[in-house]
Backbone atoms as SQL, in Angstrom:
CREATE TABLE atoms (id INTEGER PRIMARY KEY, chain TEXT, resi INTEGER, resn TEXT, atom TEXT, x REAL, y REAL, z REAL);
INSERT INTO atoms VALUES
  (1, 'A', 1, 'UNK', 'N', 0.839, -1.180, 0.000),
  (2, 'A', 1, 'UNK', 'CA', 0.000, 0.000, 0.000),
  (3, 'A', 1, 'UNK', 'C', 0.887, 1.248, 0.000),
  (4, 'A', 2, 'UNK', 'N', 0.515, 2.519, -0.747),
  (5, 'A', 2, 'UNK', 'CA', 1.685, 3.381, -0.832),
  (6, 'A', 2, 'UNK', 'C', 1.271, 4.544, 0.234),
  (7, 'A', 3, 'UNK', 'N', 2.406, 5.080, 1.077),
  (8, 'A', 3, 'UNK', 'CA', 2.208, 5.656, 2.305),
  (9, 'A', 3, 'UNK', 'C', 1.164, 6.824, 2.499),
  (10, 'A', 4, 'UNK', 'N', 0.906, 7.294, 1.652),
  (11, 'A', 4, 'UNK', 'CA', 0.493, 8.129, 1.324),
  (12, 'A', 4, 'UNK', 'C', -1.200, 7.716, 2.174),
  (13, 'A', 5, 'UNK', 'N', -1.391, 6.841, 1.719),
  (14, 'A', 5, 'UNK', 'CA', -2.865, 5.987, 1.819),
  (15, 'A', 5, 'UNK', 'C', -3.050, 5.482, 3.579),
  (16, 'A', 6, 'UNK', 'N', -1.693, 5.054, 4.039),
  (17, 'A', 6, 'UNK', 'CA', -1.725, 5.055, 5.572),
  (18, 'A', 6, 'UNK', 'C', -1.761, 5.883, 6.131),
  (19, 'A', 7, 'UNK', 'N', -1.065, 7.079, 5.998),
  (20, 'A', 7, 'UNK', 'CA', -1.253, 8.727, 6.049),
  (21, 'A', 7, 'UNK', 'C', -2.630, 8.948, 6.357),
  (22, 'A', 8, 'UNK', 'N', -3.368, 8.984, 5.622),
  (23, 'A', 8, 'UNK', 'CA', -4.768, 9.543, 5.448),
  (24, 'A', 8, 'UNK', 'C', -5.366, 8.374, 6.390),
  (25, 'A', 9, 'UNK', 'N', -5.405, 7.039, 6.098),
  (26, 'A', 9, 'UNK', 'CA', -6.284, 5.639, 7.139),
  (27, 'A', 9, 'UNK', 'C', -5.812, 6.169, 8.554),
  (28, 'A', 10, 'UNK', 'N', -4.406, 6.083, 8.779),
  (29, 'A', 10, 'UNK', 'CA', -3.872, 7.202, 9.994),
  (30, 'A', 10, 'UNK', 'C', -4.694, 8.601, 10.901),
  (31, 'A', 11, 'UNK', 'N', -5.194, 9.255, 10.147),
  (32, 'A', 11, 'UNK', 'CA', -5.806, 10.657, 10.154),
  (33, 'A', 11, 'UNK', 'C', -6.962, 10.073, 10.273),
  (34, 'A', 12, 'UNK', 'N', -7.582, 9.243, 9.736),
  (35, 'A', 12, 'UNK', 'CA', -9.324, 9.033, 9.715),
  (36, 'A', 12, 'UNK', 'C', -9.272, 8.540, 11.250),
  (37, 'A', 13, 'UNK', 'N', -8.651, 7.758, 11.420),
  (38, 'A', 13, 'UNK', 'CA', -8.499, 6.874, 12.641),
  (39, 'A', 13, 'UNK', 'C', -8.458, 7.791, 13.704),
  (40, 'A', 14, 'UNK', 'N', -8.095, 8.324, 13.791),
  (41, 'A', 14, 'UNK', 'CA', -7.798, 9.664, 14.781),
  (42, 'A', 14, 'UNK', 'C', -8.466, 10.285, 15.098),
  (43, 'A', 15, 'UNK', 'N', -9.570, 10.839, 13.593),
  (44, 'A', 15, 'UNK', 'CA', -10.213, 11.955, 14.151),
  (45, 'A', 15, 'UNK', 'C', -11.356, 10.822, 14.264),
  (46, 'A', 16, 'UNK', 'N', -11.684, 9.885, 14.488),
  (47, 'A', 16, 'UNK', 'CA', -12.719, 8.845, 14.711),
  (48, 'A', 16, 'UNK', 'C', -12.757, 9.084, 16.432),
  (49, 'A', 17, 'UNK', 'N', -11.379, 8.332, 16.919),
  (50, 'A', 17, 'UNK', 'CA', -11.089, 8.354, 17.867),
  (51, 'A', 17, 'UNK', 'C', -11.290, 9.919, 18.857),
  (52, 'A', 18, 'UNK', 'N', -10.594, 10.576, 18.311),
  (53, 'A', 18, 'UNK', 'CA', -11.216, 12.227, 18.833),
  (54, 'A', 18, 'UNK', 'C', -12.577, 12.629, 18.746),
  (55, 'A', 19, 'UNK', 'N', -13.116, 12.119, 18.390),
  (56, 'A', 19, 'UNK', 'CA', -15.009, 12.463, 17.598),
  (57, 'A', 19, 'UNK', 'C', -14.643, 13.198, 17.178),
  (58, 'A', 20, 'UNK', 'N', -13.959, 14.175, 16.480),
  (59, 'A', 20, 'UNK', 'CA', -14.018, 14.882, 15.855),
  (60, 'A', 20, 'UNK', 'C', -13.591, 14.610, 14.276),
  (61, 'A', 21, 'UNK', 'N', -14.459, 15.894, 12.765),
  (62, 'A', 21, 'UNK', 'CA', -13.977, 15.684, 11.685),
  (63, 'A', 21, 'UNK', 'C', -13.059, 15.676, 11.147),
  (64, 'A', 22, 'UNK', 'N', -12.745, 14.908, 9.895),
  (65, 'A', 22, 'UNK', 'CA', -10.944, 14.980, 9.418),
  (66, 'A', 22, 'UNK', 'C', -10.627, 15.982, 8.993),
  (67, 'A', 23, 'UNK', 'N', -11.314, 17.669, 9.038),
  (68, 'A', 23, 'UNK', 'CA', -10.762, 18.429, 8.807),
  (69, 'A', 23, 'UNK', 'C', -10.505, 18.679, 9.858),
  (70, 'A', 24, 'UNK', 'N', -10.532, 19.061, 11.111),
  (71, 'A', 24, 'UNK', 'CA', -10.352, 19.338, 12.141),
  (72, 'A', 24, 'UNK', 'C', -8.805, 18.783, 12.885),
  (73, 'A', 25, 'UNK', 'N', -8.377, 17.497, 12.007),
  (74, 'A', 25, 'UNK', 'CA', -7.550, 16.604, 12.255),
  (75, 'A', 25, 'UNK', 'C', -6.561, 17.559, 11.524),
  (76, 'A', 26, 'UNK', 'N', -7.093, 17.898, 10.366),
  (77, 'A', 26, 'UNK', 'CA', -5.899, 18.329, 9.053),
  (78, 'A', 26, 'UNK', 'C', -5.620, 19.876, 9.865),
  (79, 'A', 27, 'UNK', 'N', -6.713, 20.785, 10.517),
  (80, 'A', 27, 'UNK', 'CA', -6.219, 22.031, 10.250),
  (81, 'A', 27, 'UNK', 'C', -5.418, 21.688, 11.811),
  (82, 'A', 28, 'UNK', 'N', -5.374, 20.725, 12.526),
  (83, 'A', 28, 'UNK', 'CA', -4.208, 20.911, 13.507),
  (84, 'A', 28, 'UNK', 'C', -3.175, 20.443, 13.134),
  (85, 'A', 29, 'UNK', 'N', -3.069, 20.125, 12.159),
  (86, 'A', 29, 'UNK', 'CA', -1.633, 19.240, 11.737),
  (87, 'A', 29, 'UNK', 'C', -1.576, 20.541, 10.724),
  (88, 'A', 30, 'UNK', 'N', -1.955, 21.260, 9.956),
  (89, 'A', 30, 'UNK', 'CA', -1.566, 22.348, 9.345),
  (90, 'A', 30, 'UNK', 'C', -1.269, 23.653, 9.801),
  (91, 'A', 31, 'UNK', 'N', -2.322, 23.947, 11.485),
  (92, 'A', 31, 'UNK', 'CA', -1.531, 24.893, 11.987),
  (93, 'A', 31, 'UNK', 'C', 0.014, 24.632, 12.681),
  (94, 'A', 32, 'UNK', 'N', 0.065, 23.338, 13.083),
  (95, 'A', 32, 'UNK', 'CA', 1.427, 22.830, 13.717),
  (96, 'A', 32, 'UNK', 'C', 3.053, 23.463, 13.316),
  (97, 'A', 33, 'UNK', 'N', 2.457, 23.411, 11.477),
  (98, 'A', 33, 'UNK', 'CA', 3.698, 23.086, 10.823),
  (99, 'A', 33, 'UNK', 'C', 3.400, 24.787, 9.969),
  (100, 'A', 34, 'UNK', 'N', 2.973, 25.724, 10.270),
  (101, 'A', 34, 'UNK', 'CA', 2.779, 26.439, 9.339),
  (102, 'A', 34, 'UNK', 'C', 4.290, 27.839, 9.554),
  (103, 'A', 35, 'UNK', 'N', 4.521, 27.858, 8.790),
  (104, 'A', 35, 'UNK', 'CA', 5.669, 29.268, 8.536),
  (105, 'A', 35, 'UNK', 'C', 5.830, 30.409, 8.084),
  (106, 'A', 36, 'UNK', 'N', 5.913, 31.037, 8.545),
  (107, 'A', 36, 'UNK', 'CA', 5.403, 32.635, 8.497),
  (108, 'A', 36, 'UNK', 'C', 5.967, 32.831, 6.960),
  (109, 'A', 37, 'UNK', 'N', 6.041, 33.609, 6.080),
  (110, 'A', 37, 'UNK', 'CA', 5.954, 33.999, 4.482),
  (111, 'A', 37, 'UNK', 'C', 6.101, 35.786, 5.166),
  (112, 'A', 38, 'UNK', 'N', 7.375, 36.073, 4.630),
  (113, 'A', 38, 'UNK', 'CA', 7.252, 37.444, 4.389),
  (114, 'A', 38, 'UNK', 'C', 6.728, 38.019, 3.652),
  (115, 'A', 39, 'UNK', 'N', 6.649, 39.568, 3.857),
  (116, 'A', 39, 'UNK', 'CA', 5.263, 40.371, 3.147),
  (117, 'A', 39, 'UNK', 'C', 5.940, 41.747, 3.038),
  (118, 'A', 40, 'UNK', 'N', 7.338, 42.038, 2.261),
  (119, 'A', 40, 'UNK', 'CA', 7.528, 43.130, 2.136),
  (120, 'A', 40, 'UNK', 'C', 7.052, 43.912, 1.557),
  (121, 'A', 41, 'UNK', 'N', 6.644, 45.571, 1.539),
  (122, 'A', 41, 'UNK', 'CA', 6.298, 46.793, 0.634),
  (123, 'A', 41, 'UNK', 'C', 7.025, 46.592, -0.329),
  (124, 'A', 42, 'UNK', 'N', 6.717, 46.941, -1.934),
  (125, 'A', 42, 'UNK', 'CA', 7.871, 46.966, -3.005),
  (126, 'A', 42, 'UNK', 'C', 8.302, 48.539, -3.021),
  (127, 'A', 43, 'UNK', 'N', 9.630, 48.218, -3.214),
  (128, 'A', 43, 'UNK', 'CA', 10.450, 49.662, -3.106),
  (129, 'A', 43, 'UNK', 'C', 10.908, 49.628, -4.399),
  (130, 'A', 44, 'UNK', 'N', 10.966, 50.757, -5.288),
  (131, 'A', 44, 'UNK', 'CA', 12.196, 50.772, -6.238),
  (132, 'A', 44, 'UNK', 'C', 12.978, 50.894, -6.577),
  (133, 'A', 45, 'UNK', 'N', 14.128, 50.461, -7.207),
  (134, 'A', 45, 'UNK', 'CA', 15.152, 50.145, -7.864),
  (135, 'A', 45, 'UNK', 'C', 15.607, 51.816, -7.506),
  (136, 'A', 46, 'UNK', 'N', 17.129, 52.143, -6.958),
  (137, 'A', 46, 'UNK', 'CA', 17.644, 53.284, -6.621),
  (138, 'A', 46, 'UNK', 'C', 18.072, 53.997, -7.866),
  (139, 'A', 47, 'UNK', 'N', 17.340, 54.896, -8.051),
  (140, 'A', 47, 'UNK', 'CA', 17.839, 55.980, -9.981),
  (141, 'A', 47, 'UNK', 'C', 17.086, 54.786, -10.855),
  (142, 'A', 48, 'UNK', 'N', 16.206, 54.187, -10.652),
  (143, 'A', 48, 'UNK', 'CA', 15.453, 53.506, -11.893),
  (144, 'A', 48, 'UNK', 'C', 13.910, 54.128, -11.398),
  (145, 'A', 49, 'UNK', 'N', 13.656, 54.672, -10.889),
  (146, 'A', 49, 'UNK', 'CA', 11.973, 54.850, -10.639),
  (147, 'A', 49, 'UNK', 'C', 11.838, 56.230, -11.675),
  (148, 'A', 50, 'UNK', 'N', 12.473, 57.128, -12.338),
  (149, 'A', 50, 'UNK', 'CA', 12.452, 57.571, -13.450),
  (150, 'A', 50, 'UNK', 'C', 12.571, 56.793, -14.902),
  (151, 'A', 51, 'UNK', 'N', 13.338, 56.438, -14.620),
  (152, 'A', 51, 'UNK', 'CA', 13.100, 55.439, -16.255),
  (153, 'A', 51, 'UNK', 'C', 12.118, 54.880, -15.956),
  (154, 'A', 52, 'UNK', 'N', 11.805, 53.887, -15.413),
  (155, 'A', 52, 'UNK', 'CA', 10.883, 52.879, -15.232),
  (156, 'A', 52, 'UNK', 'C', 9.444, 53.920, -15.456),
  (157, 'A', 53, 'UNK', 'N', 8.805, 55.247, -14.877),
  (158, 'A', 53, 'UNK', 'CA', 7.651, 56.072, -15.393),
  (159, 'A', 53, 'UNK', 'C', 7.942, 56.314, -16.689),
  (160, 'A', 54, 'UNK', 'N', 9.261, 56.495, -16.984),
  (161, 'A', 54, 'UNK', 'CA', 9.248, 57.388, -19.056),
  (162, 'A', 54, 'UNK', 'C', 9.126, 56.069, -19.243),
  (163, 'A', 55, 'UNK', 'N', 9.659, 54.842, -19.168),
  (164, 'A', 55, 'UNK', 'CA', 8.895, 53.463, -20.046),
  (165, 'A', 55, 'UNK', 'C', 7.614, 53.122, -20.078),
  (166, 'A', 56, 'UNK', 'N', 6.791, 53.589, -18.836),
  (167, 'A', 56, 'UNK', 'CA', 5.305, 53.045, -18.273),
  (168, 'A', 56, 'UNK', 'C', 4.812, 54.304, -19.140),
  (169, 'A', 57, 'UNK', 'N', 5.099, 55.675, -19.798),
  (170, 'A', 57, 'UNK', 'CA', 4.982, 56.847, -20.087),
  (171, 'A', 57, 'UNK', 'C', 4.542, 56.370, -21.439),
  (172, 'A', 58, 'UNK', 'N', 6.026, 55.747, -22.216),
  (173, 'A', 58, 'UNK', 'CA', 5.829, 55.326, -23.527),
  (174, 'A', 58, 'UNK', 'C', 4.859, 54.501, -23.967),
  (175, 'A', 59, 'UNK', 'N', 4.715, 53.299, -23.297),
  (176, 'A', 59, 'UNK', 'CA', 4.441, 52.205, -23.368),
  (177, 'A', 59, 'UNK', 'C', 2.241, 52.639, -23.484),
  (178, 'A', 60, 'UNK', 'N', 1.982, 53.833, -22.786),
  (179, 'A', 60, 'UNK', 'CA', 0.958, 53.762, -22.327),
  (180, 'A', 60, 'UNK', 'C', 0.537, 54.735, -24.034),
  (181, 'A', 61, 'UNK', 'N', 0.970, 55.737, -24.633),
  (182, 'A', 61, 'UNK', 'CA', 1.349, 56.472, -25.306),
  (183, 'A', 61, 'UNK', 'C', 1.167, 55.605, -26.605),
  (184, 'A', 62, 'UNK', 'N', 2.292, 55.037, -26.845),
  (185, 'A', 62, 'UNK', 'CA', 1.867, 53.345, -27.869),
  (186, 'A', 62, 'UNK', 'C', 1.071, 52.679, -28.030),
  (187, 'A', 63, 'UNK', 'N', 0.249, 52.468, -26.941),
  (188, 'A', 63, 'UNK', 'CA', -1.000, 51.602, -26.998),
  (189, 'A', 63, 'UNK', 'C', -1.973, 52.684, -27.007),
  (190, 'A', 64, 'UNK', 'N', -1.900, 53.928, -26.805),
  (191, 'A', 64, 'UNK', 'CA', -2.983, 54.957, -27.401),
  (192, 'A', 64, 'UNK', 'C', -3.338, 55.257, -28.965),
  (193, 'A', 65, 'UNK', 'N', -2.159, 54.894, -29.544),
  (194, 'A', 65, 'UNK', 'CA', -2.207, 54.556, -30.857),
  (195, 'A', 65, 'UNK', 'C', -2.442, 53.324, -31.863),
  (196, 'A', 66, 'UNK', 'N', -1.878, 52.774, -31.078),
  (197, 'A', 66, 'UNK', 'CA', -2.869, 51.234, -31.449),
  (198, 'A', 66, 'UNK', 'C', -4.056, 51.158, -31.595),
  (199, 'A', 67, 'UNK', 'N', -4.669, 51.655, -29.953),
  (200, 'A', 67, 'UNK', 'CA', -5.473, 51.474, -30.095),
  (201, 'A', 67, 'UNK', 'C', -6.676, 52.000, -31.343),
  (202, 'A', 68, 'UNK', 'N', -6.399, 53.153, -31.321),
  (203, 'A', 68, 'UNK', 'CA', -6.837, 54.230, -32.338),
  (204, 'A', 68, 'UNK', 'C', -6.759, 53.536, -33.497),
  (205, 'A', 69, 'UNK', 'N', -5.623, 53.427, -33.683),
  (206, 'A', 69, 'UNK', 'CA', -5.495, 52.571, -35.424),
  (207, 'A', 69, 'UNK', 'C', -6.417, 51.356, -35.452),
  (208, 'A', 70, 'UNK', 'N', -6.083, 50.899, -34.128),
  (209, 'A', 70, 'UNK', 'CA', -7.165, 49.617, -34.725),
  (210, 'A', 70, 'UNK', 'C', -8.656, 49.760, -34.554),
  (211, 'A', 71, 'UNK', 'N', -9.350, 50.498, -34.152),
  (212, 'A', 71, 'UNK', 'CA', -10.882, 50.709, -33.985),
  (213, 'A', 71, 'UNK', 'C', -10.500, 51.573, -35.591),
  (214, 'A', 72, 'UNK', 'N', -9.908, 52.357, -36.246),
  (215, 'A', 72, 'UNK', 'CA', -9.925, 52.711, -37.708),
  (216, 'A', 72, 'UNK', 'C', -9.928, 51.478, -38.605),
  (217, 'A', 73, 'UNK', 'N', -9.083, 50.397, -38.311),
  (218, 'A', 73, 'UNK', 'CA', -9.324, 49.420, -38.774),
  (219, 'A', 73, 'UNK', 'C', -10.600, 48.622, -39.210),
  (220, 'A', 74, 'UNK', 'N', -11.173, 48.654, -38.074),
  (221, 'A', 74, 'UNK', 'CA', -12.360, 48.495, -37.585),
  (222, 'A', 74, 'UNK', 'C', -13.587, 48.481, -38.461),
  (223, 'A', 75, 'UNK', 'N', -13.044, 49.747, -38.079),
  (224, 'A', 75, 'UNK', 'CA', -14.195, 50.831, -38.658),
  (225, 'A', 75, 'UNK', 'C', -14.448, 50.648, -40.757),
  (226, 'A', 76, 'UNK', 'N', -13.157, 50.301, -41.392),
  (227, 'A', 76, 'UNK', 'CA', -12.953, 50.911, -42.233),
  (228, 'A', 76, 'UNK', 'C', -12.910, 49.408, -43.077),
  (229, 'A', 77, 'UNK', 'N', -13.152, 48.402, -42.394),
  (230, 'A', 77, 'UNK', 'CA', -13.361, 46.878, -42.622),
  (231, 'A', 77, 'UNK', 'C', -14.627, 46.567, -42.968),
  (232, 'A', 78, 'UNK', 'N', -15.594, 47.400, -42.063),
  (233, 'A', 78, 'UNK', 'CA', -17.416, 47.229, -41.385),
  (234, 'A', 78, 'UNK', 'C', -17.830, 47.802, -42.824),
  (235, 'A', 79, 'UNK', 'N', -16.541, 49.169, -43.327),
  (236, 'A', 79, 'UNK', 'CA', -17.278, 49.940, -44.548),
  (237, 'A', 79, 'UNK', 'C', -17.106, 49.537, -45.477),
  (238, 'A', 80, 'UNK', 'N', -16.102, 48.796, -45.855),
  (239, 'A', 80, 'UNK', 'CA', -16.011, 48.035, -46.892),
  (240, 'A', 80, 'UNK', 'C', -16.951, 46.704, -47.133),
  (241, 'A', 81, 'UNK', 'N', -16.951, 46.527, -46.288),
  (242, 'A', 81, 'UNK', 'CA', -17.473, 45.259, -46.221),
  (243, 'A', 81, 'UNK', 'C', -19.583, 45.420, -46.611),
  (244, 'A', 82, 'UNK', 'N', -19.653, 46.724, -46.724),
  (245, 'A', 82, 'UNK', 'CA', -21.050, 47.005, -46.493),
  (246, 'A', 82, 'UNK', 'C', -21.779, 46.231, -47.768),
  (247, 'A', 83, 'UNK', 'N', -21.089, 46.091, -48.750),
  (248, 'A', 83, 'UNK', 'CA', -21.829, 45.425, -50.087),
  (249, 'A', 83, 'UNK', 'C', -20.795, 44.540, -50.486),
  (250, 'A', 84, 'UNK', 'N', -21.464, 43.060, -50.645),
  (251, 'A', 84, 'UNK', 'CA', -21.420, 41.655, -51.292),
  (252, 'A', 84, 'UNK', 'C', -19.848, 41.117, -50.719),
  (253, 'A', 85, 'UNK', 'N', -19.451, 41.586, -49.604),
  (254, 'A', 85, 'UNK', 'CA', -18.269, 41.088, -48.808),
  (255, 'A', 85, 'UNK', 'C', -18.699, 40.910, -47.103),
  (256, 'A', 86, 'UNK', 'N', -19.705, 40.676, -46.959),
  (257, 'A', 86, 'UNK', 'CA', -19.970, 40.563, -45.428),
  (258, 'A', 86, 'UNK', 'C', -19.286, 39.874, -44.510),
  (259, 'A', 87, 'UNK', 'N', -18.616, 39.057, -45.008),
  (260, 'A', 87, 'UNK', 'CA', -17.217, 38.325, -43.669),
  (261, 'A', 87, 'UNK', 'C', -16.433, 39.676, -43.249),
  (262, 'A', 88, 'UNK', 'N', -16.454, 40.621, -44.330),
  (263, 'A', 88, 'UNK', 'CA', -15.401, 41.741, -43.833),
  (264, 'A', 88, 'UNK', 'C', -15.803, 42.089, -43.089),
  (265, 'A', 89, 'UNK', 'N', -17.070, 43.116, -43.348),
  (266, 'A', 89, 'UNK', 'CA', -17.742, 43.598, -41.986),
  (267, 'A', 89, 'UNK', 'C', -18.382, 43.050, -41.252),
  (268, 'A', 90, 'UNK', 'N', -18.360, 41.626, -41.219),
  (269, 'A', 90, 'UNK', 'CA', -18.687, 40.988, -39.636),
  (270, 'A', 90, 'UNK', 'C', -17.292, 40.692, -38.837),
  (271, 'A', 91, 'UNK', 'N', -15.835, 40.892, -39.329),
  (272, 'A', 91, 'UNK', 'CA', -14.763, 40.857, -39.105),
  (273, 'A', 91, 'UNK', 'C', -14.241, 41.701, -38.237),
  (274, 'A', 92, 'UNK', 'N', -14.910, 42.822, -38.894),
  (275, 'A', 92, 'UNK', 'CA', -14.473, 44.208, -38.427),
  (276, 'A', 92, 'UNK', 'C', -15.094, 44.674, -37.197),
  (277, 'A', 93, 'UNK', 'N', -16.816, 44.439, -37.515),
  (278, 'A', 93, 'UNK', 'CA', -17.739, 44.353, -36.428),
  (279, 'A', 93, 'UNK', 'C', -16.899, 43.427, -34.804),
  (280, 'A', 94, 'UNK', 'N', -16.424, 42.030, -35.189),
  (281, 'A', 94, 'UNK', 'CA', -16.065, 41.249, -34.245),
  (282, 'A', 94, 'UNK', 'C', -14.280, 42.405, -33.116),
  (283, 'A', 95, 'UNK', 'N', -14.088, 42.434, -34.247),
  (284, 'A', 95, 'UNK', 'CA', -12.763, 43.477, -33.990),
  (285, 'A', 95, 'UNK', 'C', -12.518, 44.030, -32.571),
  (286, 'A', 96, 'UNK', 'N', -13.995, 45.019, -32.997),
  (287, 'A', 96, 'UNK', 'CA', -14.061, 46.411, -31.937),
  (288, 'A', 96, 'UNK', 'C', -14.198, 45.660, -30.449),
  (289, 'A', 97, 'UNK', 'N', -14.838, 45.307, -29.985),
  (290, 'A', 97, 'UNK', 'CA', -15.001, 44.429, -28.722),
  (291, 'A', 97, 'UNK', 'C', -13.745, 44.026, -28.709),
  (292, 'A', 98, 'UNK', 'N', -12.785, 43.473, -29.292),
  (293, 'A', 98, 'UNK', 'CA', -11.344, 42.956, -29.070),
  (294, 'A', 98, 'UNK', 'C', -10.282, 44.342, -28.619),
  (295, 'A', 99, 'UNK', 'N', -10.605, 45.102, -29.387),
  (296, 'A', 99, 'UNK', 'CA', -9.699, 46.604, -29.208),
  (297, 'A', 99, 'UNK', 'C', -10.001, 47.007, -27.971),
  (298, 'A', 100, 'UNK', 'N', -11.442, 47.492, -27.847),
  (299, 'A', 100, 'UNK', 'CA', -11.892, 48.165, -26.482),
  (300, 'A', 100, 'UNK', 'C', -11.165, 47.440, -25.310),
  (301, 'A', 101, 'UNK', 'N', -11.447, 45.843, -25.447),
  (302, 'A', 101, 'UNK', 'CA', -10.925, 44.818, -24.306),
  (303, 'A', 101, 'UNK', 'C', -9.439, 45.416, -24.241),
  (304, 'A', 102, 'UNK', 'N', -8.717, 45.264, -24.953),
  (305, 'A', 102, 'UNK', 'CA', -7.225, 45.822, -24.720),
  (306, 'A', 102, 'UNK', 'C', -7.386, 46.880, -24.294),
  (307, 'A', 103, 'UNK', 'N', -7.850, 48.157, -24.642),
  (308, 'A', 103, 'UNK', 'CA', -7.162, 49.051, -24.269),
  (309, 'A', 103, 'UNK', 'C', -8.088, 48.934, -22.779),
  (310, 'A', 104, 'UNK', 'N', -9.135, 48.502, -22.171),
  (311, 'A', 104, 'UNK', 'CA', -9.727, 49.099, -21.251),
  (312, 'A', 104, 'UNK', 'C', -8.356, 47.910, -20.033),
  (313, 'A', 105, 'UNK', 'N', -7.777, 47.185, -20.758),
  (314, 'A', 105, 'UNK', 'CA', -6.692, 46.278, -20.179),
  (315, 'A', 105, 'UNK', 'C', -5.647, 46.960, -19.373),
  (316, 'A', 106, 'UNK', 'N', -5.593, 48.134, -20.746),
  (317, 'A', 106, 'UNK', 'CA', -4.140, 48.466, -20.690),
  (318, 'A', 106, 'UNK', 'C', -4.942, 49.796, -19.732),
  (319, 'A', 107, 'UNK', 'N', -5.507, 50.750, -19.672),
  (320, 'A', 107, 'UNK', 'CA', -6.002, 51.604, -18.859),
  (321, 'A', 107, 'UNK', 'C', -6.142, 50.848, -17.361),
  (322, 'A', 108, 'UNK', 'N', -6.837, 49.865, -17.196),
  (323, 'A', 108, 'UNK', 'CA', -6.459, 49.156, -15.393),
  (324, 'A', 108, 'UNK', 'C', -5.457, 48.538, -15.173),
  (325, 'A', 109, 'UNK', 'N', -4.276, 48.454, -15.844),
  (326, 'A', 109, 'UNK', 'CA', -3.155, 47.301, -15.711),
  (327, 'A', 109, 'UNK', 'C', -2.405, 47.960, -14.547),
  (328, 'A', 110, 'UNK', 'N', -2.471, 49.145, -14.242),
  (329, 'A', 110, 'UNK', 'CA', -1.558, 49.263, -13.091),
  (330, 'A', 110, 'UNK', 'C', -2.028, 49.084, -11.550),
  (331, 'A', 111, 'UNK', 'N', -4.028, 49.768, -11.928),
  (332, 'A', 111, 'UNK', 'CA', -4.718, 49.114, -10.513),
  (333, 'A', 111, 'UNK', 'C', -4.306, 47.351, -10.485),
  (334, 'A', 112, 'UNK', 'N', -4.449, 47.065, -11.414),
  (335, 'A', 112, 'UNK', 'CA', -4.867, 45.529, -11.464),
  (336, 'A', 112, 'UNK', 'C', -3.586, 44.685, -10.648),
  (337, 'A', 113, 'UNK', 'N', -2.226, 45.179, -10.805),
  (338, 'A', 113, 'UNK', 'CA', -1.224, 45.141, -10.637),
  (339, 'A', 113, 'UNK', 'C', -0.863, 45.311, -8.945),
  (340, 'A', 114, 'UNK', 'N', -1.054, 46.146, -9.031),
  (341, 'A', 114, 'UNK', 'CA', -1.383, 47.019, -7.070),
  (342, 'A', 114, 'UNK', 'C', -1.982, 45.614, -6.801),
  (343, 'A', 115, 'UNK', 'N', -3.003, 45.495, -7.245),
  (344, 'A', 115, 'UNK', 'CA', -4.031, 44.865, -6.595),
  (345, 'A', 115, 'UNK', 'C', -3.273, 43.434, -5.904),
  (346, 'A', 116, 'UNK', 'N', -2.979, 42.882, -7.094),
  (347, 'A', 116, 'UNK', 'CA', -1.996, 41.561, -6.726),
  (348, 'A', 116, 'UNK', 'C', -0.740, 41.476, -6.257),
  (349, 'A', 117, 'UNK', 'N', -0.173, 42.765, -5.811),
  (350, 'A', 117, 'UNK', 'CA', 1.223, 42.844, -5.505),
  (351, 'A', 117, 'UNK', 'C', 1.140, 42.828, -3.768);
């Protein structure tokens, strides 16, 4: 039998014996062994927290134009497409929902970021 399986027959047995449930078994054997995880503030990089805004500067700047170009894209797919080519402008139509999604991406990416840091 592989140990793993006595482990657990082990634990059932126990918390049988305790009346109590096998979670109850697990969260004392998990508070037992548990280890603190540091939780530092992020600091930045000493003479990089300027570059690092003119890159977050650019970067945000670039995708303002993207974005733009591609809702023109878009746009200019839907118009073509208006007579005896309709994959175009259902193409184009599908598009815009894809663009907006990015950029409304790229507009929360730094809450979003915070958020998980």
């Amino acid at each position: 039998m592989h140990p793993l399986f006595d482990l657990a027959a082990a634990l059932a047995e126990q918390a049988h014996i305790a009346g109590v449930g096998i979670g109850g078994v697990l969260d004392g054997l998990l508070a037992s062994t548990e280890i603190p995880v540091p939780d530092s503030v992020p600091t930045p990089i000493p003479g990089m927290s300027e570059m690092a805004s003119t890159f977050i500067g650019w970067g945000k700047w670039v995708l303002l134009i993207i974005g733009s170009l591609g809702l023109f894209i878009c746009g200019g797919m839907m118009i073509m497409g208006r007579r005896n080519r309709s994959a175009t402008a259902v193409d184009g139509a599908v598009g815009i929902p894809w663009v907006l999604g990015g950029l409304s991406m790229a507009v929360v990416a730094s809450a979003l970021v915070g958020f998980f840091i």
